[in-house]
N, C-alpha and C positions, 0 to 999 in steps of 0.2 A: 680160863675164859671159856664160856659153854659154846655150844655151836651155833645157836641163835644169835648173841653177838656177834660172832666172825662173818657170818652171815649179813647181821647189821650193818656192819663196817664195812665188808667190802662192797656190798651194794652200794655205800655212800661216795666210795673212793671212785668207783666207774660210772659213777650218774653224773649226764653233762645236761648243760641247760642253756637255752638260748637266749641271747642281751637281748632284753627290751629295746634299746636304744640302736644297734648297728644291725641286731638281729643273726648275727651271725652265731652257730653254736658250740660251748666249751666247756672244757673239765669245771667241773663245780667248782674243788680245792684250788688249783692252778689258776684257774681265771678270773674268782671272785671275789671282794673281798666279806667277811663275816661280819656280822651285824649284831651278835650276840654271844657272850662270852661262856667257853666252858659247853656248849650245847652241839654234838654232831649229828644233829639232824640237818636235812636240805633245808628246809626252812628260816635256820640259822645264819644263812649268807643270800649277800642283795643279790636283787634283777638287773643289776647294771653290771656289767663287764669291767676290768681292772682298766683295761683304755679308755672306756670311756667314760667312767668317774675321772682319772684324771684328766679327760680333754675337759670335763666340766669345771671341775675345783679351778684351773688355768682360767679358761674363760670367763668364770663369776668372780673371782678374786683379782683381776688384773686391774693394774693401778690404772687408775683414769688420768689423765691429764690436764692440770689443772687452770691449765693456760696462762695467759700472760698479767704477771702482777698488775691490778687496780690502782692501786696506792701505795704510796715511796713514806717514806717518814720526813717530819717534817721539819725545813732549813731554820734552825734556829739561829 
C-alpha cells in the first residue's frame, strides 16, 4: 500500500460530519450508515445519523390502526 492511500484512509476514518436532522456531530464510519457499496470515499455514507434514520424508518412504518370493524358477515 503506497503512502497516498494510507494517507487516504486515514483521513477518512477521522472525518466526522454533522446530522442534518439532530445536528449534532459524529465519526463518519461509527455513526452513519453507507449509501453505496464498495466506495470509501465520505461521499459514500448519508447526511442522516444512525438514530436518526432509525427514529424515522419507526415513525413512517408504524402500523396504523385500523379501527373498528364496519361489517360482520352475513346471518344466514
Amino acid at each position: 500500500m503506497e503512502l497516498d492511500e494510507q494517507f487516504k484512509l486515514a483521513h477518512l476514518l477521522l472525518q466526522e460530519r454533522k446530522c442534518r436532522v439532530c445536528g449534532v456531530e459524529k465519526n463518519l464510519i461509527d455513526g452513519y450508515y453507507k449509501t453505496r457499496k464498495n466506495v470509501r470515499l465520505a461521499s459514500s455514507y448519508s447526511y442522516e445519523c444512525k438514530e436518526c434514520t432509525i427514529k424515522r424508518v419507526c415513525r413512517k412504518h408504524r402500523r396504523k390502526d385500523p379501527g373498528p370493524i364496519l361489517w360482520d358477515y352475513p346471518d344466514w
